[in-house]
mmCIF file of the N, C-alpha and C atoms, coordinates in Angstrom:
data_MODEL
# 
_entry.id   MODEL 
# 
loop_
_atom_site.group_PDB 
_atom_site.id 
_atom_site.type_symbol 
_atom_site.label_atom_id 
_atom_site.label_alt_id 
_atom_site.label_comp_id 
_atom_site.label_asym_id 
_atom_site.label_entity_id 
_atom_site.label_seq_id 
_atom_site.pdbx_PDB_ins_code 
_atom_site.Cartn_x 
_atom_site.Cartn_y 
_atom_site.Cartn_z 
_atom_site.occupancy 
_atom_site.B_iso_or_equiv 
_atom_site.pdbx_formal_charge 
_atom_site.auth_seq_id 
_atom_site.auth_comp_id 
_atom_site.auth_asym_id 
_atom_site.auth_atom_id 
_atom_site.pdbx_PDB_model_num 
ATOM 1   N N  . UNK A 1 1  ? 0.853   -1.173 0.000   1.00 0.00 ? 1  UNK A N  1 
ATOM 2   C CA . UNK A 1 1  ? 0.000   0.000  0.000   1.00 0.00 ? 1  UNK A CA 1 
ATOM 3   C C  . UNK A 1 1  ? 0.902   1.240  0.000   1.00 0.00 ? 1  UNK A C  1 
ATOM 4   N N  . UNK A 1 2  ? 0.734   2.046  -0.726  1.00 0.00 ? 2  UNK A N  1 
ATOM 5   C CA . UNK A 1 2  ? 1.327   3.559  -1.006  1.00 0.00 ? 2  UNK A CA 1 
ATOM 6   C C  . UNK A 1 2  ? 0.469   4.442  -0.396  1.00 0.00 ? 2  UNK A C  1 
ATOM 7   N N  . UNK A 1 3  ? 1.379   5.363  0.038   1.00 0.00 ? 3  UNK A N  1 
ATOM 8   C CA . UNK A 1 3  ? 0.898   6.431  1.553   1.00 0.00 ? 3  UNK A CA 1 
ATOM 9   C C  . UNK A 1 3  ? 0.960   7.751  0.650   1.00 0.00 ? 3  UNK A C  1 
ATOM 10  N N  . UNK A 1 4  ? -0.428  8.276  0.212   1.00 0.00 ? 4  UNK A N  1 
ATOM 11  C CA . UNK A 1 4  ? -0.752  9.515  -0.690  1.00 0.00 ? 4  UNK A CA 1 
ATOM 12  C C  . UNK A 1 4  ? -0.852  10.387 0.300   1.00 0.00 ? 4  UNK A C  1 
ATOM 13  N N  . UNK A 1 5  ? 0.096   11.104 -0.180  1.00 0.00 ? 5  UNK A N  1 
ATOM 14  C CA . UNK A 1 5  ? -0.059  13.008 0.541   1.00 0.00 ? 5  UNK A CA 1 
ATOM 15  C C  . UNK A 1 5  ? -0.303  14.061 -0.311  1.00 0.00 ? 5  UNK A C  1 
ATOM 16  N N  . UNK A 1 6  ? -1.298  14.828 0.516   1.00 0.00 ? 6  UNK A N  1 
ATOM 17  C CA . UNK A 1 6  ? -1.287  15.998 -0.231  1.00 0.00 ? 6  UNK A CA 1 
ATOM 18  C C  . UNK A 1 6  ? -0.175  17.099 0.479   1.00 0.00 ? 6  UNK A C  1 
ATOM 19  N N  . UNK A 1 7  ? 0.171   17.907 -0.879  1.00 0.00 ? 7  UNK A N  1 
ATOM 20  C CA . UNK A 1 7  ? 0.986   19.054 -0.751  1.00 0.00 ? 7  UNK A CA 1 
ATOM 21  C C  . UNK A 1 7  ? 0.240   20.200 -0.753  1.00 0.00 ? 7  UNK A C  1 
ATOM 22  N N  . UNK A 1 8  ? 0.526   20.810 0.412   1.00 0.00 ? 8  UNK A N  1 
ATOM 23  C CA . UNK A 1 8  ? -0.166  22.502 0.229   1.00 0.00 ? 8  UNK A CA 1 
ATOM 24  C C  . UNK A 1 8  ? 0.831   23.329 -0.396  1.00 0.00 ? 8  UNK A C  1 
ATOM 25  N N  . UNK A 1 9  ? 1.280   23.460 -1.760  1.00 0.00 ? 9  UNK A N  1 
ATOM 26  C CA . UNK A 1 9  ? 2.211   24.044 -2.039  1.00 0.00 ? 9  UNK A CA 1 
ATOM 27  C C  . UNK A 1 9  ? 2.014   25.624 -2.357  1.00 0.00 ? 9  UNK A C  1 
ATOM 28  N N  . UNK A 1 10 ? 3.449   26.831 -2.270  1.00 0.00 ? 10 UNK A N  1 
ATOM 29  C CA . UNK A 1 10 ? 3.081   27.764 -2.692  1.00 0.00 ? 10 UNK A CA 1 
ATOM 30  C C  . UNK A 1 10 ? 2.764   27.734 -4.364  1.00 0.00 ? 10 UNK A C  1 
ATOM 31  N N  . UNK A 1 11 ? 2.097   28.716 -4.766  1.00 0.00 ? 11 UNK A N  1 
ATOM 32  C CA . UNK A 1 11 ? 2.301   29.438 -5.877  1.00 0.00 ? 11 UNK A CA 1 
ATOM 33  C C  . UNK A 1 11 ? 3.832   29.504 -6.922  1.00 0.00 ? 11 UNK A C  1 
ATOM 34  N N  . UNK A 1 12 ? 4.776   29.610 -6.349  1.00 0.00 ? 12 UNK A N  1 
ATOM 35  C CA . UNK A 1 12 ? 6.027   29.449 -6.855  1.00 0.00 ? 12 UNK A CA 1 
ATOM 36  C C  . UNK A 1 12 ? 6.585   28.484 -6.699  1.00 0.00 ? 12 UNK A C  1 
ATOM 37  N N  . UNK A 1 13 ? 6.272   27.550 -5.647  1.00 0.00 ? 13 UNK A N  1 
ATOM 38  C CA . UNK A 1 13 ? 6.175   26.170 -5.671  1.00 0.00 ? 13 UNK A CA 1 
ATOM 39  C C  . UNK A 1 13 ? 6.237   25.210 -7.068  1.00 0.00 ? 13 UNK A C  1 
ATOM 40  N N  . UNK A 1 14 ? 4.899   25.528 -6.921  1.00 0.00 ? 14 UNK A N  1 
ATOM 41  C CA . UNK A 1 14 ? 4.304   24.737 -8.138  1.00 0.00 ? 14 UNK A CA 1 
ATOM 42  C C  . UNK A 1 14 ? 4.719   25.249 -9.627  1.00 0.00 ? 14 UNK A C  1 
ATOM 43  N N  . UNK A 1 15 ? 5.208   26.744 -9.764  1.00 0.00 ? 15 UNK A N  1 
ATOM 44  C CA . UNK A 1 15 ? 6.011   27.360 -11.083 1.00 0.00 ? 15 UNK A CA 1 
ATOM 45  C C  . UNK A 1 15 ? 7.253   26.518 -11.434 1.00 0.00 ? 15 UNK A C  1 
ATOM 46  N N  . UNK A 1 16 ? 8.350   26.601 -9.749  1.00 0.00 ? 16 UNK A N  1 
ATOM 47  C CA . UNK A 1 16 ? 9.229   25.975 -10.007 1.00 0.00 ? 16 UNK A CA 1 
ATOM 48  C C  . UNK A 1 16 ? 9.407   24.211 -10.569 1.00 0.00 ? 16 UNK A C  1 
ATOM 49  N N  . UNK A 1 17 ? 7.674   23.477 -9.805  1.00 0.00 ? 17 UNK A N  1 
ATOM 50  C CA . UNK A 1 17 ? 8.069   22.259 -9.880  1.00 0.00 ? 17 UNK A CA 1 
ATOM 51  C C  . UNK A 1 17 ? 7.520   21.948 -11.665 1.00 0.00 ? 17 UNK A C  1 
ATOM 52  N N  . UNK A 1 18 ? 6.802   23.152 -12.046 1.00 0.00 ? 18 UNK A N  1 
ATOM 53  C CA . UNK A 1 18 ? 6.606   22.583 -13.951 1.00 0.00 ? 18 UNK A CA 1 
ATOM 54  C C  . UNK A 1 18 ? 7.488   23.186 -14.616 1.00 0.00 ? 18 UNK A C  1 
ATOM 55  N N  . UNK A 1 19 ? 8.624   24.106 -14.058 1.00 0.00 ? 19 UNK A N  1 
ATOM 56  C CA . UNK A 1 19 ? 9.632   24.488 -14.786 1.00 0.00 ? 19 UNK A CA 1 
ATOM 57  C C  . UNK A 1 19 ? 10.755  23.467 -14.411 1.00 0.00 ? 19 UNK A C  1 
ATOM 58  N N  . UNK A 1 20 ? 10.647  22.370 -13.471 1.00 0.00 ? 20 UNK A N  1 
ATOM 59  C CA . UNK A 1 20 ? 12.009  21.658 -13.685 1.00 0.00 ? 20 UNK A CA 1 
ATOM 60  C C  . UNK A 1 20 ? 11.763  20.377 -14.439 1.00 0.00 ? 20 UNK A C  1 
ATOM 61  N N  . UNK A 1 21 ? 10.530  20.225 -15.284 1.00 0.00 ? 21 UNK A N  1 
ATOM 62  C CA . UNK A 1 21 ? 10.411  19.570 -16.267 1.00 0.00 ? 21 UNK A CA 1 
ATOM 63  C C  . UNK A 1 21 ? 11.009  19.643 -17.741 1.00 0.00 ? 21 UNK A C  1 
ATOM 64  N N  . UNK A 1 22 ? 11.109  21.200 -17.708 1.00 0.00 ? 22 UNK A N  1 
ATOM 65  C CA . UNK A 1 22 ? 11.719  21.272 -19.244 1.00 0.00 ? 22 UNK A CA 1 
ATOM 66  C C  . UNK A 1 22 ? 13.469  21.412 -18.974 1.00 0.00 ? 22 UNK A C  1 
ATOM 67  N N  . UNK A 1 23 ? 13.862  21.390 -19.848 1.00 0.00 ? 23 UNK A N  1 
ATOM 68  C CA . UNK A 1 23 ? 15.563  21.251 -20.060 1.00 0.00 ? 23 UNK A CA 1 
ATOM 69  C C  . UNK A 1 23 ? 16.249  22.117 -19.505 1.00 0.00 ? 23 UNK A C  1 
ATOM 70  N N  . UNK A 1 24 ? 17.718  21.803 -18.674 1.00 0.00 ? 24 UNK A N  1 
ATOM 71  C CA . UNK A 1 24 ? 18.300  23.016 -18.096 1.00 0.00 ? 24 UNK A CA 1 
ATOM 72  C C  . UNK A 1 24 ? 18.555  24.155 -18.757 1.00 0.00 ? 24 UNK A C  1 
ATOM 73  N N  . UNK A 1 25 ? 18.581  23.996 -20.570 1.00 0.00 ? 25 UNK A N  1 
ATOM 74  C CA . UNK A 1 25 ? 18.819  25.007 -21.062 1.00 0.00 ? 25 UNK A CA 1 
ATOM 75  C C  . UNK A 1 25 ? 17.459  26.355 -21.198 1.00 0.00 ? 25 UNK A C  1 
ATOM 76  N N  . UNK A 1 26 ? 16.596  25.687 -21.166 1.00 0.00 ? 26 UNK A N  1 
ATOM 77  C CA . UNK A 1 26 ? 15.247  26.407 -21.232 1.00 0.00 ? 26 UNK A CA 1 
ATOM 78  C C  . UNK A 1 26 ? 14.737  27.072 -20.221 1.00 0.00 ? 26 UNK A C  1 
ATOM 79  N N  . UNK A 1 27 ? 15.175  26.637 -18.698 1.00 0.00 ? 27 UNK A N  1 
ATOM 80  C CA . UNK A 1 27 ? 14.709  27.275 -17.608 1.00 0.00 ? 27 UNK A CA 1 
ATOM 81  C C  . UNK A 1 27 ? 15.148  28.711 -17.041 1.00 0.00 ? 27 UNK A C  1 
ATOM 82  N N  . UNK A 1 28 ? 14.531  29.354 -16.646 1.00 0.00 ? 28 UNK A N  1 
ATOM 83  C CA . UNK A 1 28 ? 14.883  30.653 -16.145 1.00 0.00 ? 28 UNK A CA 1 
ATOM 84  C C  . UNK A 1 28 ? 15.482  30.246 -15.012 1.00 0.00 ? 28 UNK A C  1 
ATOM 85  N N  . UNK A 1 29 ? 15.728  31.781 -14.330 1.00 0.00 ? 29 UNK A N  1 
ATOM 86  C CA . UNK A 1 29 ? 16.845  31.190 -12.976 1.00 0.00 ? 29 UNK A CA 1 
ATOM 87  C C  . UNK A 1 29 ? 15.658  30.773 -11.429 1.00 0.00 ? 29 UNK A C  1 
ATOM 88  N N  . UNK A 1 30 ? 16.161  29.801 -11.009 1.00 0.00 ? 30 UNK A N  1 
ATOM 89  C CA . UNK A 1 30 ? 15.080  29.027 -9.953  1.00 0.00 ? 30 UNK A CA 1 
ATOM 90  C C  . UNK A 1 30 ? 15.822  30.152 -8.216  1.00 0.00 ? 30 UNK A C  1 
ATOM 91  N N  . UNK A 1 31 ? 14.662  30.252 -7.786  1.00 0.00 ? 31 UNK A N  1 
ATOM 92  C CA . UNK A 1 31 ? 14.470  31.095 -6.516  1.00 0.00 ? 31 UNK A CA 1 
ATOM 93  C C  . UNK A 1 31 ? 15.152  29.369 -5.269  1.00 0.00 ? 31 UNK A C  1 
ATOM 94  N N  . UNK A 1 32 ? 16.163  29.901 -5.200  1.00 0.00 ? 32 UNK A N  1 
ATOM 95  C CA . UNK A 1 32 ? 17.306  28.661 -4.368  1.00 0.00 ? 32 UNK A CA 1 
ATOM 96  C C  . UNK A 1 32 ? 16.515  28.292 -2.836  1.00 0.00 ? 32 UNK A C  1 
ATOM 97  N N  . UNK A 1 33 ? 15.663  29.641 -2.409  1.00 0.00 ? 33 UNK A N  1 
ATOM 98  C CA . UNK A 1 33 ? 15.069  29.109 -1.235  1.00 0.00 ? 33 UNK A CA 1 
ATOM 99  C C  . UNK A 1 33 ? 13.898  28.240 -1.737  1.00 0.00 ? 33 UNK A C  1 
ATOM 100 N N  . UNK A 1 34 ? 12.935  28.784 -2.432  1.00 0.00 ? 34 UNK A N  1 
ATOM 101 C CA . UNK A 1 34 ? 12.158  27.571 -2.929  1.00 0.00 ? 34 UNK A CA 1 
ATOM 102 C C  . UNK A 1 34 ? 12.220  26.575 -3.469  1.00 0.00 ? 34 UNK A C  1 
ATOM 103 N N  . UNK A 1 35 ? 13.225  25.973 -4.285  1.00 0.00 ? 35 UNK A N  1 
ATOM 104 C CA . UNK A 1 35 ? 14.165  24.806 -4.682  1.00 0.00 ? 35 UNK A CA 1 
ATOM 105 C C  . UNK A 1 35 ? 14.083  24.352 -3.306  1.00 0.00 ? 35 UNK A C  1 
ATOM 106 N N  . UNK A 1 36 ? 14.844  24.855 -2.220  1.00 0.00 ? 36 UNK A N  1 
ATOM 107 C CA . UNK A 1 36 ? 15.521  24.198 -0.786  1.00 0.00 ? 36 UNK A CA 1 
ATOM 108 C C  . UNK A 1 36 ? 14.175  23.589 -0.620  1.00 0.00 ? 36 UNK A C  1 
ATOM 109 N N  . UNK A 1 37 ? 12.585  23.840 -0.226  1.00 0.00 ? 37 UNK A N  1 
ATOM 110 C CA . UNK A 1 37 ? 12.113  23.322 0.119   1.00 0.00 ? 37 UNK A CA 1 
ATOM 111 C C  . UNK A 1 37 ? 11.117  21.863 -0.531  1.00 0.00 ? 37 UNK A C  1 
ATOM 112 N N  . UNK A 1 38 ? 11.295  22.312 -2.064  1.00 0.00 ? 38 UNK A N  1 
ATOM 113 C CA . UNK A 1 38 ? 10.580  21.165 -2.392  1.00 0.00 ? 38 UNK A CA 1 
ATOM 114 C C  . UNK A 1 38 ? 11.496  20.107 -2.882  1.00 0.00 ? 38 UNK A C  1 
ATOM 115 N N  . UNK A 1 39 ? 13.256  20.286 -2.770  1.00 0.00 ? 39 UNK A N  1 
ATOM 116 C CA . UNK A 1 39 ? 14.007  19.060 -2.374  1.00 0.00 ? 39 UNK A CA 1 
ATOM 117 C C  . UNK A 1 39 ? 13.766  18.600 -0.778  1.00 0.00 ? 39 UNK A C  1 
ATOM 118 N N  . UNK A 1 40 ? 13.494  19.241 -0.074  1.00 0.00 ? 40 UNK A N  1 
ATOM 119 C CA . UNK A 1 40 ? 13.168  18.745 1.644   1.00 0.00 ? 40 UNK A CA 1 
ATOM 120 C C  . UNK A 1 40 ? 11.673  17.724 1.481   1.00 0.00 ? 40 UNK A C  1 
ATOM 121 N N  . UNK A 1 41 ? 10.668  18.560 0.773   1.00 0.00 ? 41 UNK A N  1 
ATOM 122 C CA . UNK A 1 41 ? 9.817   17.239 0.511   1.00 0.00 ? 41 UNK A CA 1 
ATOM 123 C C  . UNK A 1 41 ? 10.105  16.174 -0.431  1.00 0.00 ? 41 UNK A C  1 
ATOM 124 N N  . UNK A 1 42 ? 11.355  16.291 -0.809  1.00 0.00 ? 42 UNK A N  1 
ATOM 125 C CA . UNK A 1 42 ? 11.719  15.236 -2.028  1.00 0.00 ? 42 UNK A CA 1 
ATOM 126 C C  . UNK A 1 42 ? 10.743  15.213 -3.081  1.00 0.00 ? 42 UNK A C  1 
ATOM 127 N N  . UNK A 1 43 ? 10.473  16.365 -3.850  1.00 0.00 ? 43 UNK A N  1 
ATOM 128 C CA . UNK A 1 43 ? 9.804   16.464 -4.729  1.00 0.00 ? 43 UNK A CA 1 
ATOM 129 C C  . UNK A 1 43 ? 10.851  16.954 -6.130  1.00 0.00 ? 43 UNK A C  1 
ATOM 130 N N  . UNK A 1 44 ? 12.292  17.584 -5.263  1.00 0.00 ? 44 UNK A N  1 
ATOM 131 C CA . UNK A 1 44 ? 12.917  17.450 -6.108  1.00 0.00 ? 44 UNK A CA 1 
ATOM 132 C C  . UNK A 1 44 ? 14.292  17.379 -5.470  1.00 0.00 ? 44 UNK A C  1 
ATOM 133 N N  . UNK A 1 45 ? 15.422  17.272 -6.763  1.00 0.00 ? 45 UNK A N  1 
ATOM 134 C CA . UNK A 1 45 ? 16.539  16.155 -6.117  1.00 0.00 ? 45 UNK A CA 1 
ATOM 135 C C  . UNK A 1 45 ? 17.524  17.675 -6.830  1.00 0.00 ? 45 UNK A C  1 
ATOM 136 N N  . UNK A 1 46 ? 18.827  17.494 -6.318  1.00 0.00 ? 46 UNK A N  1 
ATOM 137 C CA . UNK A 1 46 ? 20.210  18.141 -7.398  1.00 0.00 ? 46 UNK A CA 1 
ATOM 138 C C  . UNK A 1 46 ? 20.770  16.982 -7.760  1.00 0.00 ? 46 UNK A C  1 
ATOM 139 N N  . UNK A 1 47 ? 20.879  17.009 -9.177  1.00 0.00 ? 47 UNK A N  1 
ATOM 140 C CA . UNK A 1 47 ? 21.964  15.882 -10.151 1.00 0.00 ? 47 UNK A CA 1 
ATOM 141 C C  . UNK A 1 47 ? 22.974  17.003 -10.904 1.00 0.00 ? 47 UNK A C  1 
ATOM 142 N N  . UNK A 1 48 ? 24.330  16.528 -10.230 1.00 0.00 ? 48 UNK A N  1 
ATOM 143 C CA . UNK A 1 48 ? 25.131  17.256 -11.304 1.00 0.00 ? 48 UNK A CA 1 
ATOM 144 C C  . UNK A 1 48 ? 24.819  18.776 -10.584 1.00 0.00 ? 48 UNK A C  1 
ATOM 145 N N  . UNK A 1 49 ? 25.318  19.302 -11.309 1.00 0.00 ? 49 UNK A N  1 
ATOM 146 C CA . UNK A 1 49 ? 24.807  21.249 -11.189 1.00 0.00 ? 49 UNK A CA 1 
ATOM 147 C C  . UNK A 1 49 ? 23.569  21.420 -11.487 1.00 0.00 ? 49 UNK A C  1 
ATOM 148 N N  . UNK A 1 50 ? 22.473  20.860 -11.673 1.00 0.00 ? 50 UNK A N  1 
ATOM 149 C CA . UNK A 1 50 ? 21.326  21.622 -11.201 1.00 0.00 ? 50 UNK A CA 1 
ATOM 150 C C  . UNK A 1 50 ? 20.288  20.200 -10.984 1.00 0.00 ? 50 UNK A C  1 
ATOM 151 N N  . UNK A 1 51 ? 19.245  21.510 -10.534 1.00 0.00 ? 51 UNK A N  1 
ATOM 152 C CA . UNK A 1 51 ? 17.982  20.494 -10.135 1.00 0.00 ? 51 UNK A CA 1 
ATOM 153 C C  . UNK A 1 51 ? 17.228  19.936 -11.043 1.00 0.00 ? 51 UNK A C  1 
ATOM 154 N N  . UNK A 1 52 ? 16.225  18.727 -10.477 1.00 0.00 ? 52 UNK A N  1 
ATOM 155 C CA . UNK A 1 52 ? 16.083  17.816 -11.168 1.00 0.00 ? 52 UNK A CA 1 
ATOM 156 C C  . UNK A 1 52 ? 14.177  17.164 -10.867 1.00 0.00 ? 52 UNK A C  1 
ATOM 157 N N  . UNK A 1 53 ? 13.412  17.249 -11.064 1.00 0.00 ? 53 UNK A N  1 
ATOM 158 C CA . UNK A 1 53 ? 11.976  16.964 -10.399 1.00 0.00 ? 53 UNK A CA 1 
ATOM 159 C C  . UNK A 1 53 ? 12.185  15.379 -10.267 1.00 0.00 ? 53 UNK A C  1 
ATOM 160 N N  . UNK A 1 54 ? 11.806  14.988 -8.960  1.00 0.00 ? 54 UNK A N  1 
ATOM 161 C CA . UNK A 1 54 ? 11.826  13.657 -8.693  1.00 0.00 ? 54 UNK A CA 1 
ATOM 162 C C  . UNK A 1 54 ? 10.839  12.712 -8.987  1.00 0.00 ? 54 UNK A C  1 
ATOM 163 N N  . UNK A 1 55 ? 10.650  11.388 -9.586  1.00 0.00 ? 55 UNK A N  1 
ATOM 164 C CA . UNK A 1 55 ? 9.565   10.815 -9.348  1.00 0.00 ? 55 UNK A CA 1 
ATOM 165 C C  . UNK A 1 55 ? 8.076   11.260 -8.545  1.00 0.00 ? 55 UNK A C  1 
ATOM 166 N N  . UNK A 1 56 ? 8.232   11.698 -7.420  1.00 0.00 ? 56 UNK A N  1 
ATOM 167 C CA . UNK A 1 56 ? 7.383   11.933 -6.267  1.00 0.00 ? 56 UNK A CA 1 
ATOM 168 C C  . UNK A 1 56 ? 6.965   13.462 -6.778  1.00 0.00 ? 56 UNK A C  1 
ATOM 169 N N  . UNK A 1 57 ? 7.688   14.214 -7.251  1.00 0.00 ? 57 UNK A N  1 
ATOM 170 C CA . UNK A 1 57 ? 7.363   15.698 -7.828  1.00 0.00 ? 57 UNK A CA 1 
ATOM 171 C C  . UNK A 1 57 ? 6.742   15.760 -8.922  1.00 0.00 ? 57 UNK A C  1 
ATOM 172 N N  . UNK A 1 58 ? 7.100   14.716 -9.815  1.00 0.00 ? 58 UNK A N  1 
ATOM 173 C CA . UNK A 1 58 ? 5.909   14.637 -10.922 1.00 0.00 ? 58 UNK A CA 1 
ATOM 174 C C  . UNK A 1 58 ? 4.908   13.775 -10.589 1.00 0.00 ? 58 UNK A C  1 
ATOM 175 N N  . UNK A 1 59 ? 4.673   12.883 -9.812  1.00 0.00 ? 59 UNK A N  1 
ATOM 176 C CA . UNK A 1 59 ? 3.300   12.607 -9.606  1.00 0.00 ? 59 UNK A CA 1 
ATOM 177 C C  . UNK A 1 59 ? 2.489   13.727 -8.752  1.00 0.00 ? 59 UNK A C  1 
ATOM 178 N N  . UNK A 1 60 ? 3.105   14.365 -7.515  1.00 0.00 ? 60 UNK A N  1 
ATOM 179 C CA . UNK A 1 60 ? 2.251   15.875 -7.070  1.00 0.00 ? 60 UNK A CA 1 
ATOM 180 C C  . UNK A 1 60 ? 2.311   16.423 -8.196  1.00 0.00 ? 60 UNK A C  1 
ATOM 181 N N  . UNK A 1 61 ? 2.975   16.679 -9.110  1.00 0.00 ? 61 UNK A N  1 
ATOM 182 C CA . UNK A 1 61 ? 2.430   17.600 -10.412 1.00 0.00 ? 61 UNK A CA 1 
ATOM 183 C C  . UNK A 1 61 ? 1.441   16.936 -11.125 1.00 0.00 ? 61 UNK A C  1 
ATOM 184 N N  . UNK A 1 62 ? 1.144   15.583 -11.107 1.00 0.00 ? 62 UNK A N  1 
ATOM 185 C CA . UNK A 1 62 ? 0.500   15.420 -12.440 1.00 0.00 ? 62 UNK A CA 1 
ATOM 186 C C  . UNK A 1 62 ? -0.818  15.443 -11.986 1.00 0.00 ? 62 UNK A C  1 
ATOM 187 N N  . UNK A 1 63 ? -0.917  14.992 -10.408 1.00 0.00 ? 63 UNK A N  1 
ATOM 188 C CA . UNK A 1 63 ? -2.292  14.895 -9.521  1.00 0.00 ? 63 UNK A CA 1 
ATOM 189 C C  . UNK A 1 63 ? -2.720  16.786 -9.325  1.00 0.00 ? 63 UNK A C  1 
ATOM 190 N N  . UNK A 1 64 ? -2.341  17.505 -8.838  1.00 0.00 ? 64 UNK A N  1 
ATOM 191 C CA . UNK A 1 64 ? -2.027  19.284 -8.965  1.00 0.00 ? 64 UNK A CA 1 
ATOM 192 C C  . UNK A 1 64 ? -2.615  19.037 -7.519  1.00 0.00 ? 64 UNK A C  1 
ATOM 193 N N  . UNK A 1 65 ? -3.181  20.532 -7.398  1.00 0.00 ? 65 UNK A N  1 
ATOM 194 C CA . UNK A 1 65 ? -3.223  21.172 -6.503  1.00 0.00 ? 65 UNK A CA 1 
ATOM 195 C C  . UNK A 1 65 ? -4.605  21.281 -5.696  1.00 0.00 ? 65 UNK A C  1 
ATOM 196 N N  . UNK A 1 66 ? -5.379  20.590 -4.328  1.00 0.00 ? 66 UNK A N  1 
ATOM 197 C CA . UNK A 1 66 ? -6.666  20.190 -4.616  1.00 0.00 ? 66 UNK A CA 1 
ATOM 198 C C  . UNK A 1 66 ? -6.831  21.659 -4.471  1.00 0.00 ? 66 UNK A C  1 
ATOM 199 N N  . UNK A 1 67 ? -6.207  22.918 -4.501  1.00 0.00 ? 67 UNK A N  1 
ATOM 200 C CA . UNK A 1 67 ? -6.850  24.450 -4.557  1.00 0.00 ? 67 UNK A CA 1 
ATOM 201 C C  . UNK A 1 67 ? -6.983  24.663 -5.928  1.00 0.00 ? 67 UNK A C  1 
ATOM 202 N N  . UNK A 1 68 ? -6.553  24.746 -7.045  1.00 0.00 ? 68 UNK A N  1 
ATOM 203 C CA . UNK A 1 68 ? -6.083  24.641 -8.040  1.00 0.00 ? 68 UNK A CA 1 
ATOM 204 C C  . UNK A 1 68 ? -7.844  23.615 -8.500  1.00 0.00 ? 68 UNK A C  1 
ATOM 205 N N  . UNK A 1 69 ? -8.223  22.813 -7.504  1.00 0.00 ? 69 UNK A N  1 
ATOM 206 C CA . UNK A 1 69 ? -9.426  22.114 -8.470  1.00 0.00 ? 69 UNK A CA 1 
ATOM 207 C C  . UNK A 1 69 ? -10.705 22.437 -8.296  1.00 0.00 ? 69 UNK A C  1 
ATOM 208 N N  . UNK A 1 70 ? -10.550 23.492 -6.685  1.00 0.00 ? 70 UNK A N  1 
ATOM 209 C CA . UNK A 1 70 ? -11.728 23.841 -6.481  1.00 0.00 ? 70 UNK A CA 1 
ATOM 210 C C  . UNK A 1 70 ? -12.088 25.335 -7.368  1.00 0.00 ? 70 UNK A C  1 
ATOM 211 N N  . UNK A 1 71 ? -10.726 26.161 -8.162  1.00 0.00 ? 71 UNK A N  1 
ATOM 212 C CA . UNK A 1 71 ? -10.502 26.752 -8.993  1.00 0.00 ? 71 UNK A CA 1 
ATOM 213 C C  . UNK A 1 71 ? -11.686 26.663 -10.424 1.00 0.00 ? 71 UNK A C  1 
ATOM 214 N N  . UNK A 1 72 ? -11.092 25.439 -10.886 1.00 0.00 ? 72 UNK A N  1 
ATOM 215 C CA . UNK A 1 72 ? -11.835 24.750 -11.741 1.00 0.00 ? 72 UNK A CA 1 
ATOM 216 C C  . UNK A 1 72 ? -13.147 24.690 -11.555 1.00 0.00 ? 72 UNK A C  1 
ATOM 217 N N  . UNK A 1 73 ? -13.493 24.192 -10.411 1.00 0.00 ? 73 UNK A N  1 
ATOM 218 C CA . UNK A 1 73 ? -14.952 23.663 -10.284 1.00 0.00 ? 73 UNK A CA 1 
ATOM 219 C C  . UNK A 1 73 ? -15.746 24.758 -10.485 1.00 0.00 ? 73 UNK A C  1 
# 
């Protein structure tokens, strides 16, 4: 059994975690304190010189934000 959490993430949070999907060359420059925290939830990792979205960061991305759905609704 897998233990689902939700993330209350910020706003820049969630910028940073769909901008570390595209290529290091494509990304703008990432805010290092907000990086710090969504590697602390292991949502994302450093490989090499830069960061990297982890397994666990793209599934909170792909599931989003339940604020983000009441948005929608």
């Amino acid at each position: 059994m897998t233990a689902e959490f939700d993330y209350d993430l910020t706003p820049d949070q969630w910028d940073i975690l769909k901008a570390l999907r595209l290529p290091a060359a494509a990304r703008r420059g990432v805010n290092r304190f907000v990086l710090d925290r969504l590697i602390a939830l292991e949502l994302a990792a450093m490989c090499g010189d830069g960061p990297v979205i982890t397994p666990r960061g793209r599934s909170v991305l792909l599931r989003g934000s339940p604020r983000l759905w009441d948005v929608a609704a």
